[in-house]
Backbone as CSV, one residue per row, in Angstrom:
resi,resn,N_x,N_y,N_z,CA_x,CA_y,CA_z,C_x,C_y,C_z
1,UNK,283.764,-54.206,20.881,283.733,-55.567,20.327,283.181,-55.532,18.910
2,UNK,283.515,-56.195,17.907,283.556,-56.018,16.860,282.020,-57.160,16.865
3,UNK,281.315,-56.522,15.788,279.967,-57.302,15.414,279.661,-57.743,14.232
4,UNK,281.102,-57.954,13.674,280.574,-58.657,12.119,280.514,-59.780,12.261
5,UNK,279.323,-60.641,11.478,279.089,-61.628,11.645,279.878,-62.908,10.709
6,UNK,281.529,-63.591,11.439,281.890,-64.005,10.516,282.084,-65.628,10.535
7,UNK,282.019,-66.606,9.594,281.922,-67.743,9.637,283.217,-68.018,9.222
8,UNK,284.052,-69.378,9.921,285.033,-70.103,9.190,284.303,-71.351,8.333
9,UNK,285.107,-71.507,7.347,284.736,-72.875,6.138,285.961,-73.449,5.893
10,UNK,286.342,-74.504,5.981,287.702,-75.406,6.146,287.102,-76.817,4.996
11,UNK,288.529,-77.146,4.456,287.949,-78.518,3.719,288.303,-79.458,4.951
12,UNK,288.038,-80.704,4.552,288.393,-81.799,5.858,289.604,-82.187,5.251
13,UNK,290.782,-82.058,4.156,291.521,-82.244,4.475,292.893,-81.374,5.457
14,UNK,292.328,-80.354,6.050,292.916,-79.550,7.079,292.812,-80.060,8.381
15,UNK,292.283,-81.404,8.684,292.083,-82.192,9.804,291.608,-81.239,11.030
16,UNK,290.793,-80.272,10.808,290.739,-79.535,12.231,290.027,-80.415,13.566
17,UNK,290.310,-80.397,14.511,289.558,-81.571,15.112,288.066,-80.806,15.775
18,UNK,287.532,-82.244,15.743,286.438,-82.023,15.839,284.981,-81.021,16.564
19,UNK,286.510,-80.939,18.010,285.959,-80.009,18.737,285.759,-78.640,18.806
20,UNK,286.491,-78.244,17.729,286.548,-76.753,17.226,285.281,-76.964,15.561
21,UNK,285.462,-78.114,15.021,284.266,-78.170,13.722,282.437,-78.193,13.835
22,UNK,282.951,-78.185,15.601,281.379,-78.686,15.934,280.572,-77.604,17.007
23,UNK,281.610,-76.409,16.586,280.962,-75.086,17.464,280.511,-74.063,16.330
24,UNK,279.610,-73.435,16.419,278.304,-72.534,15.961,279.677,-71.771,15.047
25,UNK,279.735,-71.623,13.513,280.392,-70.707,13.130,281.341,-71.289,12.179
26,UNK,281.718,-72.721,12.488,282.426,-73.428,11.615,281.882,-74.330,10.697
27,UNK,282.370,-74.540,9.438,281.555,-75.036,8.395,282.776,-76.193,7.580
28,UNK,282.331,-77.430,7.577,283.499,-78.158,6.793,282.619,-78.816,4.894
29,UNK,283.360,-78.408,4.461,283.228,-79.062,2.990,284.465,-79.948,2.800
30,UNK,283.525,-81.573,2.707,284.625,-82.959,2.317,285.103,-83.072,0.960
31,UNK,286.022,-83.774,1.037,286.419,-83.669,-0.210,285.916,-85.254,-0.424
32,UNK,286.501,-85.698,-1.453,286.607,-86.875,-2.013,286.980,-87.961,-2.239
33,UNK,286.689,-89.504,-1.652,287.410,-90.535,-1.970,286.597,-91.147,-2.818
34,UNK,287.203,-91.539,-4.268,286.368,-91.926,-5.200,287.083,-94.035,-5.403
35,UNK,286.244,-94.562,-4.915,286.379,-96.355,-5.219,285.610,-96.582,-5.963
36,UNK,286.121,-97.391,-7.480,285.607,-98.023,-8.404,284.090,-97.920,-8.551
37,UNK,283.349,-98.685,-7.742,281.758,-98.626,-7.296,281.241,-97.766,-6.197
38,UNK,282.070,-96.792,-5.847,281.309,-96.123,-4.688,282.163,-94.599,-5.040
39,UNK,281.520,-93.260,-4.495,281.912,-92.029,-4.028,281.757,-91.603,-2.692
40,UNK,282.798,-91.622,-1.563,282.477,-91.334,-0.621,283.107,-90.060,0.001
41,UNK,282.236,-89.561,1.091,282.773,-88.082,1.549,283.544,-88.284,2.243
42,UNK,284.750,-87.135,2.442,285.708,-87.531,3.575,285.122,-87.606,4.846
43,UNK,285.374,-88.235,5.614,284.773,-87.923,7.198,283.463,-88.071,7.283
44,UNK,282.804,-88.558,6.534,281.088,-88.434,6.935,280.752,-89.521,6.771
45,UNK,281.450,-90.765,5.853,280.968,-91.807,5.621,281.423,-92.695,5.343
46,UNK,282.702,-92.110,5.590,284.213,-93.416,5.681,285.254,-92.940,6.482
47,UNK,286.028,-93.624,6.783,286.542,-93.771,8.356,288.205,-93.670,7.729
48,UNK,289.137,-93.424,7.924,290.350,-93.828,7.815,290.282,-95.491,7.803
49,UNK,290.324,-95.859,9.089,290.285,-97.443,9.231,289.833,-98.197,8.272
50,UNK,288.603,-97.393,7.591,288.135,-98.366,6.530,289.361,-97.953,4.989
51,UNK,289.673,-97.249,5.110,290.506,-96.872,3.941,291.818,-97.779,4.073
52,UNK,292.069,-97.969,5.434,293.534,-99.251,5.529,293.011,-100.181,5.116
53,UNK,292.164,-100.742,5.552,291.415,-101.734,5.607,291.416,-101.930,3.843
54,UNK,291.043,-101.659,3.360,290.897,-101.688,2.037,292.382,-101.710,0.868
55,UNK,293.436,-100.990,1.003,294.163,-100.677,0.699,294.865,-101.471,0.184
56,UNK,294.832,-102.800,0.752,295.323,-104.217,-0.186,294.599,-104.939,-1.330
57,UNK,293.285,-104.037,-1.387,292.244,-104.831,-2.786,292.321,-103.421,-3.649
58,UNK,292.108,-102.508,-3.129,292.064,-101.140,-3.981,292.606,-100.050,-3.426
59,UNK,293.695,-98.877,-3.874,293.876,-97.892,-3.223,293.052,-96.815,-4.615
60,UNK,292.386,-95.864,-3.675,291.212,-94.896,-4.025,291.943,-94.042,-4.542
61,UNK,290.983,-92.876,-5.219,291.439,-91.534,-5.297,291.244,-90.972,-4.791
62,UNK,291.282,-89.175,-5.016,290.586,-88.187,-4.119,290.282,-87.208,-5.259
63,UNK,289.558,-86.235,-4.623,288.877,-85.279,-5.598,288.650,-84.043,-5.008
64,UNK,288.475,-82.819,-5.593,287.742,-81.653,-4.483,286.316,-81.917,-4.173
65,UNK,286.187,-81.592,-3.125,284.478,-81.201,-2.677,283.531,-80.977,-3.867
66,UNK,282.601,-81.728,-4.116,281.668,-81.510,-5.117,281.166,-79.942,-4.873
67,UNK,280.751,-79.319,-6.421,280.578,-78.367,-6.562,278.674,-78.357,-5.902
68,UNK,278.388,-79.010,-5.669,276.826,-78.746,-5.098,276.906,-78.769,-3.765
69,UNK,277.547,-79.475,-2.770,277.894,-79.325,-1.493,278.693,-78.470,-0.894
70,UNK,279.062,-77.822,-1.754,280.065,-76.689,-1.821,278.723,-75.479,-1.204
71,UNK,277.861,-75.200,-2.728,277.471,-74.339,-2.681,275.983,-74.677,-1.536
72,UNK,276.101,-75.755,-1.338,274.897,-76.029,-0.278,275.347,-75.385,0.990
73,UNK,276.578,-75.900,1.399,277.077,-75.248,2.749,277.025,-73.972,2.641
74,UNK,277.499,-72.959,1.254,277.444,-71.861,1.466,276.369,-71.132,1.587
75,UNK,275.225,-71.578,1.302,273.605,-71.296,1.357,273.322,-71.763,2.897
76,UNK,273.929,-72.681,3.569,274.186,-72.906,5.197,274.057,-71.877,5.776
77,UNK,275.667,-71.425,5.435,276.166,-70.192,6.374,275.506,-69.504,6.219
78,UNK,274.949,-68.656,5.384,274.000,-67.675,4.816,272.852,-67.522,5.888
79,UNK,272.352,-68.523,5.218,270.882,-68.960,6.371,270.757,-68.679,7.475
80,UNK,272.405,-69.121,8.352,272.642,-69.183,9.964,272.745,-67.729,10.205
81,UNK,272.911,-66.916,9.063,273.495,-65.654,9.104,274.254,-65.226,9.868
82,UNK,275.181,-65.628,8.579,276.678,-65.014,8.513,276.780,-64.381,7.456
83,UNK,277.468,-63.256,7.524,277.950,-62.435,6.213,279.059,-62.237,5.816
84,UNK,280.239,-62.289,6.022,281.562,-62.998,5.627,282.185,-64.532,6.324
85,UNK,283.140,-64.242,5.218,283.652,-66.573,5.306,284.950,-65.906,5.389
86,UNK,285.831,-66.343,6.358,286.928,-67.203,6.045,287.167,-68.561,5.818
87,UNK,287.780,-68.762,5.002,288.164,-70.057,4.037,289.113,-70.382,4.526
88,UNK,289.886,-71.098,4.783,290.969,-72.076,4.900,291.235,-73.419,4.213
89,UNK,291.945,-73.628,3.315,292.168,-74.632,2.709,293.451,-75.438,2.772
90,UNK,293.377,-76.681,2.216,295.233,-77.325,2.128,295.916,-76.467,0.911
91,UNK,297.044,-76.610,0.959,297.751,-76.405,0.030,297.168,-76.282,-1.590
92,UNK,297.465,-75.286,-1.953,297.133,-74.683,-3.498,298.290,-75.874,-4.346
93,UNK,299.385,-76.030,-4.119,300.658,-76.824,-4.383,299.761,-78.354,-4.167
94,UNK,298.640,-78.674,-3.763,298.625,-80.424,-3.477,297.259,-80.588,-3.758
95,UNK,296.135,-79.792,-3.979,294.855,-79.771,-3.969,293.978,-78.331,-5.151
96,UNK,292.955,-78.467,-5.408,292.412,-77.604,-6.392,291.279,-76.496,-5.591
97,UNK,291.166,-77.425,-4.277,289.782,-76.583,-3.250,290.255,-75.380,-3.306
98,UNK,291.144,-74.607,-3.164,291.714,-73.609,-3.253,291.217,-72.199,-3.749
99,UNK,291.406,-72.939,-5.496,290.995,-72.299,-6.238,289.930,-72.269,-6.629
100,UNK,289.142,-73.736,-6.329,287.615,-73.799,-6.876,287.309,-72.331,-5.858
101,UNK,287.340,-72.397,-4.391,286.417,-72.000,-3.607,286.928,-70.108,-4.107
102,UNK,288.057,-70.120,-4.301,288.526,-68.353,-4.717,287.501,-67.944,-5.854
103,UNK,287.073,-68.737,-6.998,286.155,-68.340,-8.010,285.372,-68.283,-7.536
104,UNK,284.394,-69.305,-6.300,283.388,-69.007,-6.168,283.273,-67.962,-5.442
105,UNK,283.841,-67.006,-4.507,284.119,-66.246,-3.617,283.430,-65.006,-4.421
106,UNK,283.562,-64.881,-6.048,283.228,-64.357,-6.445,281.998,-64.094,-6.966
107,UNK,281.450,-65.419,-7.004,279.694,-65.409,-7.235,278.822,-65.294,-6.353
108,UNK,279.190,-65.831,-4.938,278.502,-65.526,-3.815,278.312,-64.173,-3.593
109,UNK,276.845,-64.003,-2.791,276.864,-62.859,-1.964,277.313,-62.649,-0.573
110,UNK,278.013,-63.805,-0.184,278.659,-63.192,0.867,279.895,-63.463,0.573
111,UNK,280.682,-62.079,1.654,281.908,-61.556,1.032,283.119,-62.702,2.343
112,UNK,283.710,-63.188,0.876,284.738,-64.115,1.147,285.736,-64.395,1.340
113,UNK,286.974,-64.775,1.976,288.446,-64.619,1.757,289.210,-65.927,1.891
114,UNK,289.452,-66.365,0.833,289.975,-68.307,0.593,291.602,-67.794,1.444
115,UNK,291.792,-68.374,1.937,293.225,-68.317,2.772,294.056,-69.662,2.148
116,UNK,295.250,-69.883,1.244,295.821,-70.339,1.098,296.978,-71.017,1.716
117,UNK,296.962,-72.265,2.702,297.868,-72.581,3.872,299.432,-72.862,3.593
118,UNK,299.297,-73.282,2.394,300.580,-73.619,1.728,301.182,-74.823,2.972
119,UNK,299.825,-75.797,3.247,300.469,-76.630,4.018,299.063,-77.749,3.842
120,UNK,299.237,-78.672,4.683,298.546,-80.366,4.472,298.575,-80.710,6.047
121,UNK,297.398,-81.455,6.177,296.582,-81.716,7.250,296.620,-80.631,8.161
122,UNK,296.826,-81.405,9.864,296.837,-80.573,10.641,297.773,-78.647,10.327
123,UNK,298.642,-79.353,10.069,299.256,-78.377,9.523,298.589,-76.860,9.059
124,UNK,297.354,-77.139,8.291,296.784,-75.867,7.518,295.705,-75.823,8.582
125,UNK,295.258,-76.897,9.230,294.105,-76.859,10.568,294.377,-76.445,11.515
126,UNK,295.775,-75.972,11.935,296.161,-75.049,12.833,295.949,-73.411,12.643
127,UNK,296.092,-73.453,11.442,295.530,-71.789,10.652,294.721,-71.309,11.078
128,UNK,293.336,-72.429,10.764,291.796,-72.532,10.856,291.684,-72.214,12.220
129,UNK,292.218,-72.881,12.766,291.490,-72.816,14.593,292.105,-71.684,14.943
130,UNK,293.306,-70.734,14.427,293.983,-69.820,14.946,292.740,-68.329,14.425
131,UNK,292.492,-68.682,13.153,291.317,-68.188,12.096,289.727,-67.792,13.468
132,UNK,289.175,-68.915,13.707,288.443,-69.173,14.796,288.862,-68.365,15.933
133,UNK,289.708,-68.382,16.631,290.083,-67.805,18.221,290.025,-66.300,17.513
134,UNK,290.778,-65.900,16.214,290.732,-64.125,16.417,289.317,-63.526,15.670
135,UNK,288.351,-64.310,15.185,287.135,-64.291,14.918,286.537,-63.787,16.581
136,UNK,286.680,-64.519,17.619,286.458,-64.574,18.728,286.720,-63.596,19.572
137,UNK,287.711,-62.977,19.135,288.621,-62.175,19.816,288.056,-60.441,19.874
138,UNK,286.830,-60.362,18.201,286.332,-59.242,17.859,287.178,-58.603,16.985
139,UNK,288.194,-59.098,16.622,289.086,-58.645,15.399,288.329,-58.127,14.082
140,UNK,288.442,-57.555,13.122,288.044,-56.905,12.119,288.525,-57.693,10.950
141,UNK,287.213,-58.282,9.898,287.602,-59.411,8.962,288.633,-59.458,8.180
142,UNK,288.914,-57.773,7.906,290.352,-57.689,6.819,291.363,-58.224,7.784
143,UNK,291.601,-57.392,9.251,292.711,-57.289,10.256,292.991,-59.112,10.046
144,UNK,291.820,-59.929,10.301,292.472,-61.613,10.532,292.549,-61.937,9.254
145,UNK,292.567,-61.112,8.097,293.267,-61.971,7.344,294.505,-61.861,7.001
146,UNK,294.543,-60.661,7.451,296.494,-59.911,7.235,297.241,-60.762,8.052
147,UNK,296.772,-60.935,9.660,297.486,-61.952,10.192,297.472,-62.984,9.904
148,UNK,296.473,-64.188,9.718,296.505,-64.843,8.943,297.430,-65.416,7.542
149,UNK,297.394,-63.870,6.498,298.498,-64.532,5.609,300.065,-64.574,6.476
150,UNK,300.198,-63.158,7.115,301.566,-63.228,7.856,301.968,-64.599,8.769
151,UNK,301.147,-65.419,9.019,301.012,-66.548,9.908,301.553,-67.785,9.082
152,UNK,301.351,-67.835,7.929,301.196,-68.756,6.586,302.611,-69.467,6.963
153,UNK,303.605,-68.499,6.853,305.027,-68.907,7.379,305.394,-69.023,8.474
154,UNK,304.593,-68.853,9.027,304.937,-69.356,10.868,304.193,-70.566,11.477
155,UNK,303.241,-71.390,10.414,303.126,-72.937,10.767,303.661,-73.868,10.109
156,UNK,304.333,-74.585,10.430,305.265,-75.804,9.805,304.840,-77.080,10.361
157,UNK,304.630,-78.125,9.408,304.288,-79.417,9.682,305.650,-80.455,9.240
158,UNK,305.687,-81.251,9.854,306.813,-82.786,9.261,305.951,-83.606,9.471
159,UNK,306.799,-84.733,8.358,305.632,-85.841,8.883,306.936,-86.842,8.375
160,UNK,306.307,-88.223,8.656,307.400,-89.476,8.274,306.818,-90.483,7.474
161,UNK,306.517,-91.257,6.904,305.756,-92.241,6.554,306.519,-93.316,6.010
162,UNK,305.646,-94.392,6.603,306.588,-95.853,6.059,306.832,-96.405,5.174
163,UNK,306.377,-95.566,3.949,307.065,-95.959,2.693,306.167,-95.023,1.875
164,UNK,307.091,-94.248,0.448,306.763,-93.499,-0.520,306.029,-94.305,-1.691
165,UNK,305.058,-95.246,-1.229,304.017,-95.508,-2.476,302.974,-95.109,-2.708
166,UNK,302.446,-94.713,-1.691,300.857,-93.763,-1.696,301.494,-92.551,-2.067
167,UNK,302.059,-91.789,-2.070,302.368,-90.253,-2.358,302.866,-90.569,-3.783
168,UNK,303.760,-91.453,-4.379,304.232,-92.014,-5.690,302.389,-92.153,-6.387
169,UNK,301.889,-93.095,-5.832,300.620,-93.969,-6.385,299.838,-92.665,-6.863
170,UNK,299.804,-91.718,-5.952,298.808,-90.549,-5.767,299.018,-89.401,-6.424
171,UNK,300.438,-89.395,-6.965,301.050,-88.147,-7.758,300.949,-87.103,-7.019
172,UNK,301.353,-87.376,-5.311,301.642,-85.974,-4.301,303.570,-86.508,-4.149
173,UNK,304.111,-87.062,-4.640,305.405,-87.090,-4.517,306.516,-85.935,-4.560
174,UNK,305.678,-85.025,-5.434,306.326,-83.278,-5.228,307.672,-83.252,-5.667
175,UNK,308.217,-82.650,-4.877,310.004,-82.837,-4.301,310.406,-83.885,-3.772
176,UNK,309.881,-84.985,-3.386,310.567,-85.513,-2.383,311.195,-86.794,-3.170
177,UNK,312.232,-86.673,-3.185,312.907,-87.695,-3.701,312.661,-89.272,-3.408
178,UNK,312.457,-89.930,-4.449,312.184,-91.832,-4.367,313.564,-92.167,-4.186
179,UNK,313.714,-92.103,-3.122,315.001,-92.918,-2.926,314.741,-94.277,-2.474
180,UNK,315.909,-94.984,-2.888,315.606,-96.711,-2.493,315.815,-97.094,-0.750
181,UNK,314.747,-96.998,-0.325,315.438,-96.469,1.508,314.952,-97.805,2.107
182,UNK,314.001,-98.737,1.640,313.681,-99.475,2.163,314.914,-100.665,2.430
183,UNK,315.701,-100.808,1.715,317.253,-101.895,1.895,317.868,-101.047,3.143
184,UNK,318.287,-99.589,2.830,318.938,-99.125,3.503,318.491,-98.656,4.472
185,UNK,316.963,-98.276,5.096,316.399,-98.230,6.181,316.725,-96.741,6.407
186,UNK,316.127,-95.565,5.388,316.870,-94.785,5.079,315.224,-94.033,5.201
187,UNK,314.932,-92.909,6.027,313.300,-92.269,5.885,313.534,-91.312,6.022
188,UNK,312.538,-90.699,4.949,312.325,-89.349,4.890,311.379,-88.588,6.200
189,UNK,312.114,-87.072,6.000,311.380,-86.363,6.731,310.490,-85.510,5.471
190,UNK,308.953,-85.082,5.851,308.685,-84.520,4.893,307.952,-83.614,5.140
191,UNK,308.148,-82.348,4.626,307.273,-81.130,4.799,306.630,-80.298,3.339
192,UNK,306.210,-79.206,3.510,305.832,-78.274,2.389,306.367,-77.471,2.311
193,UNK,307.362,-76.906,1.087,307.922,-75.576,0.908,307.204,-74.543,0.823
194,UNK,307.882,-73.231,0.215,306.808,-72.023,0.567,306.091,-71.865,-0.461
195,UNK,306.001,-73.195,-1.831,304.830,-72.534,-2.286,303.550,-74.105,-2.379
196,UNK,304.060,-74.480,-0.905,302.969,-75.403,-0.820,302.775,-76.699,-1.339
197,UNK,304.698,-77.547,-1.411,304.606,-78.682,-2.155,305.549,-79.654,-1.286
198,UNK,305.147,-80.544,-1.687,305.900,-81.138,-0.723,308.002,-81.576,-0.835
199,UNK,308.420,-81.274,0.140,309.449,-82.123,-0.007,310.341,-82.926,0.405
200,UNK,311.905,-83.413,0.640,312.700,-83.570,2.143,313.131,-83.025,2.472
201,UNK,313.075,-82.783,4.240,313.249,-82.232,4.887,314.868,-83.010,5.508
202,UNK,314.695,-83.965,5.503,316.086,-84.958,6.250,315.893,-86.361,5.559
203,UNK,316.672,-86.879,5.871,316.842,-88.295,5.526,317.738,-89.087,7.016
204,UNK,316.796,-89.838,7.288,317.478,-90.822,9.044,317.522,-91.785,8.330
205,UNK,318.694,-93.019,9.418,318.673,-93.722,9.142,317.815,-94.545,10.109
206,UNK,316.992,-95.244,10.343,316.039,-95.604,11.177,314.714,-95.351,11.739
207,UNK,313.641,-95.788,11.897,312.189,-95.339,11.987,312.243,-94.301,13.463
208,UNK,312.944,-94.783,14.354,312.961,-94.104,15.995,313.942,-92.968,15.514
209,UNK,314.963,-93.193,14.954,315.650,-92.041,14.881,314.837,-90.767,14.096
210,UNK,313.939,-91.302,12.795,313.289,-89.731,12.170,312.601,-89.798,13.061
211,UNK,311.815,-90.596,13.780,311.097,-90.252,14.566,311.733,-88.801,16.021
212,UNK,312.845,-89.204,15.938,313.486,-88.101,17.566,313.389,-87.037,16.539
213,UNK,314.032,-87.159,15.173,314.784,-86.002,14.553,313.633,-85.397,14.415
214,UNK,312.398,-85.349,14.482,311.091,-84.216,14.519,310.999,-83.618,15.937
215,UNK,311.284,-84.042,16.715,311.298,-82.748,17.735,312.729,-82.137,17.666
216,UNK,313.841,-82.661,16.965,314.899,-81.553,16.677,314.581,-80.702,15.863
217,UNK,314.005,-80.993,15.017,313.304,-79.788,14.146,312.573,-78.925,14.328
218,UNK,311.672,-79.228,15.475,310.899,-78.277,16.120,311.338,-77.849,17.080
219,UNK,312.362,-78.066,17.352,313.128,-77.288,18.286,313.788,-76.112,18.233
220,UNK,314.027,-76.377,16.376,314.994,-75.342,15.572,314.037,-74.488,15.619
221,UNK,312.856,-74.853,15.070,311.758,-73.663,14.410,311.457,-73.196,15.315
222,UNK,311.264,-73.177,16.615,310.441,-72.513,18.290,311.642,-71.654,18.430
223,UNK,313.033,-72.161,18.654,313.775,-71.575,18.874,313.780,-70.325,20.302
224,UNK,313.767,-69.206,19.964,313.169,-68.013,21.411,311.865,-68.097,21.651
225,UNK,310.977,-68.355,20.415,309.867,-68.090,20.924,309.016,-68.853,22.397
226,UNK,308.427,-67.429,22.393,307.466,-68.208,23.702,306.283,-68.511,23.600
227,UNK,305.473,-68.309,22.507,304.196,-68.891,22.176,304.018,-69.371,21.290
228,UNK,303.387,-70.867,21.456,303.463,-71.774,20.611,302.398,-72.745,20.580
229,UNK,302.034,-73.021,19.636,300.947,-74.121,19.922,301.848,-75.765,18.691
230,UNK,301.420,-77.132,19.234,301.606,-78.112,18.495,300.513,-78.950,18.881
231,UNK,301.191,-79.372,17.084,300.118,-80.549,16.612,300.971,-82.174,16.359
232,UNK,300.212,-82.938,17.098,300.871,-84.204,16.830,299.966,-85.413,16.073
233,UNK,300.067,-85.494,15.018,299.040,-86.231,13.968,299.599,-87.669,13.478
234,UNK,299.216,-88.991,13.236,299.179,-89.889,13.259,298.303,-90.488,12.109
235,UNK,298.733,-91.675,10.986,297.726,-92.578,10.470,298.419,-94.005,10.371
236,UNK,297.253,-94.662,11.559,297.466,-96.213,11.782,298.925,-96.650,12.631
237,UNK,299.488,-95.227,13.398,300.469,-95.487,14.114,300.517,-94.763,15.389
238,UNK,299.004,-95.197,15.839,298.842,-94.708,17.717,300.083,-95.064,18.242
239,UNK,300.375,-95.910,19.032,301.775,-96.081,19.976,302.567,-95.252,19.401
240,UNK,303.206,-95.315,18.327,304.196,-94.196,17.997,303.953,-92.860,17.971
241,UNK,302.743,-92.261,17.383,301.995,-91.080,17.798,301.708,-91.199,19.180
242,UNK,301.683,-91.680,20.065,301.637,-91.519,21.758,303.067,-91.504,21.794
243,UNK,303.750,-92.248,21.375,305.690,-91.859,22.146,306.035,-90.437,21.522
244,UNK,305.911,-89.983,20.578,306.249,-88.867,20.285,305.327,-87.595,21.304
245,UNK,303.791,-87.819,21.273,303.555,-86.689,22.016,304.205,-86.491,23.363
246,UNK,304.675,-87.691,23.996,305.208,-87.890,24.996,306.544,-87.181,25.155
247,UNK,307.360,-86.941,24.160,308.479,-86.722,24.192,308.134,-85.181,24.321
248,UNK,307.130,-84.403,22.921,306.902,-83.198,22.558,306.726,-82.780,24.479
249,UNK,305.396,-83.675,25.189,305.507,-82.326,26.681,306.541,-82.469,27.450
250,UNK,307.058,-83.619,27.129,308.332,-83.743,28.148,309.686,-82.261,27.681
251,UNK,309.910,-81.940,26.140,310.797,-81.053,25.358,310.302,-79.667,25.435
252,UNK,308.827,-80.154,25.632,308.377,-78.368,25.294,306.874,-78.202,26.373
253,UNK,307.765,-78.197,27.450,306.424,-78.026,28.690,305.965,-77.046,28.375
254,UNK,306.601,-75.646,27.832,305.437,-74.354,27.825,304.534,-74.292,26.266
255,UNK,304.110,-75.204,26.132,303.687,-74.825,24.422,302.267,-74.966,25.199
256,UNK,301.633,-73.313,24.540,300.287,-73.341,24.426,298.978,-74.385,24.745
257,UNK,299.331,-75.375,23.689,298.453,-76.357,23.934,299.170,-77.593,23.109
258,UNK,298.964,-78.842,23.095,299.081,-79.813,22.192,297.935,-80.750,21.947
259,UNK,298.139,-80.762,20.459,296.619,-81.354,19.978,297.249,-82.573,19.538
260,UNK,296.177,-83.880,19.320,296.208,-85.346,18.992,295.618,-85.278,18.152
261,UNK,295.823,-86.242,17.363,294.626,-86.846,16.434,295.285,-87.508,15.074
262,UNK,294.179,-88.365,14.566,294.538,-89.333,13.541,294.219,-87.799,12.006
263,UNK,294.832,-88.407,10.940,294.559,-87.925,9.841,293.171,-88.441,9.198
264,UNK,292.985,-87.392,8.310,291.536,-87.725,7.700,291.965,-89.060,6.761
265,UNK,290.868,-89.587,6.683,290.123,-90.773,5.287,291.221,-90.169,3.778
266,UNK,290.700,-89.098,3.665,291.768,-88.841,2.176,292.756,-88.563,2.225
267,UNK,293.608,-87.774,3.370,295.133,-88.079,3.257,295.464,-89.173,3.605
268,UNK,294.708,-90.374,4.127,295.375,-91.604,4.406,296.000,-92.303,2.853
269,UNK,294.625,-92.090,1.827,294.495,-92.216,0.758,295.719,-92.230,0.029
270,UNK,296.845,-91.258,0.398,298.002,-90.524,-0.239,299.417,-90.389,0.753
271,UNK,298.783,-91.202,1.914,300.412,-91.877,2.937,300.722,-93.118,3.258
272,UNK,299.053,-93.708,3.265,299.550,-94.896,3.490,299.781,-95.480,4.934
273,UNK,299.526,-96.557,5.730,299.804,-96.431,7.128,301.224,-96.450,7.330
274,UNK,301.085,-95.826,8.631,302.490,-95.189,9.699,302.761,-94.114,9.114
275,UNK,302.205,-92.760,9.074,302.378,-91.807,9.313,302.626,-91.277,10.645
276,UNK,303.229,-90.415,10.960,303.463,-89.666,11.957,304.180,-88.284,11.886
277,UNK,303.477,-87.551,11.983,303.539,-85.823,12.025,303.689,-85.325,13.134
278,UNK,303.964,-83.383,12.593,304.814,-82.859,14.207,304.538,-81.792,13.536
279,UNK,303.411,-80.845,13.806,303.477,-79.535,13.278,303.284,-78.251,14.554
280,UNK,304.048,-77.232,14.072,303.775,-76.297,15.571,303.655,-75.148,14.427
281,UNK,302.921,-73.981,15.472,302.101,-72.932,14.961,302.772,-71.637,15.980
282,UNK,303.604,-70.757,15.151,304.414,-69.626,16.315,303.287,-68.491,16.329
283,UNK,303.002,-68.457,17.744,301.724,-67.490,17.831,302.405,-66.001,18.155
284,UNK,303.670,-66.165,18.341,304.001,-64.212,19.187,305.146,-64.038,18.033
């Protein structure tokens, strides 16, 4: 069994859920929602809900993780003693945590490895928790990161959202084309290419229909495989995030596991409500 002592560090916009953020070893640095009169952390002191909630008097920004909470957590891990980090971050293509945390990798004394997901929310938080289990496993810190990068292309997220003004508003619009869809009832499917940006994936005509057309897609991507894990992620559109997971165990009884959950406070920031995502993670 391998005895290096190693810590994961994830930003919160990788949505890992909670129950894996709140065991001995994992470390989250928030990023940023910045409102006119206030700076608040993701997840620690504002809620998604409060970010809808708001969204008709002010839509916020976002920011990376302050550079002092950064280095506070990393004086954390230290302390708890740990002597290497894996890092996991969102997308290098949509966010800067990336790169802040790769420079610092270099000033620290403990030895670091920023993992680049080339993906957004759950999506790159499937990495993390995969990151976690071969930590667990007694694996050797270089060995999980080789798998790890080899993995990079074997998690894929979609998502849908009810209209392209938060991603427009937010300057995460990427690739994905502004098309006039709202007359024509015309929605995008949207994912991250391979160098971590966003784009379309499909175009439906109808909210239920992109909605089916994400488990056709994940149907494509599973394809033979037999191990699999999915993620089914949601902002401000429970019932529809419950009909879809519904469909996912009914389509794909043998998948590993399937995870729930709402998106963080700062990607709400940049979708806007009625999101609904579908990401799976090919483990063999």
């Amino acid at each position: 069994m391998n005895q290096e002592k190693i810590a994961v560090l994830v930003d919160s916009g990788t949505d890992v859920p909670i129950e894996i953020t709140s065991k001995a070893g994992v470390y989250t640095i928030p990023l940023q929602i910045i409102y006119k009169n206030h700076v608040y952390k993701d997840k620690v002191d504002i809620s998604p809900e409060e970010v809808y909630q708001r969204l008709t008097t002010e839509i916020p920004s976002t920011s990376l993780p302050d550079g002092a909470e950064i280095l506070s957590v990393l004086e954390k891990i230290k302390a708890d003693g740990y002597e290497k980090i894996i890092a996991v971050t969102i997308s290098s293509g949509l966010s800067g945590t990336y790169n802040v945390l790769r420079l610092l990798a270099d000033e620290t004394s403990l030895e670091m490895n920023v993992l680049d997901t080339k993906n957004i929310g759950i999506g790159a938080g499937l990495q993390a928790i995969h990151a976690y289990e071969l930590i667990q496993s007694g694996l050797a810190f270089q060995e999980i990161m080789q798998i790890l990068k080899r993995e990079v292309q074997k998690t894929i997220l979609y998502f849908n959202v009810a209209t392209l003004e938060f991603l427009q508003k937010g300057g995460r619009i990427g690739l994905v084309s502004s098309i006039v869809g709202t007359a024509l009832r015309l929605n995008p499917t949207i994912s991250c290419n391979e160098e971590g940006i966003y784009y379309t994936v499909a175009k439906t005509r109808g909210r239920k229909k992109s909605l089916e057309n994400l488990i056709k897609l994940l149907k494509k991507d599973i394809g033979d495989h037999t191990k699999y894990r999915i993620a089914v992620a949601h902002g401000d559109a429970l019932e529809e995030g419950e009909w879809v997971r519904s469909l996912v165990k009914e389509t794909f009884p043998d998948a590993t596991e399937v995870l729930f959950g709402t998106i963080s406070p700062a990607l709400v920031v940049h979708t806007g409500p009625g999101l609904v995502g579908l990401g799976v993670q090919i483990l063999d």
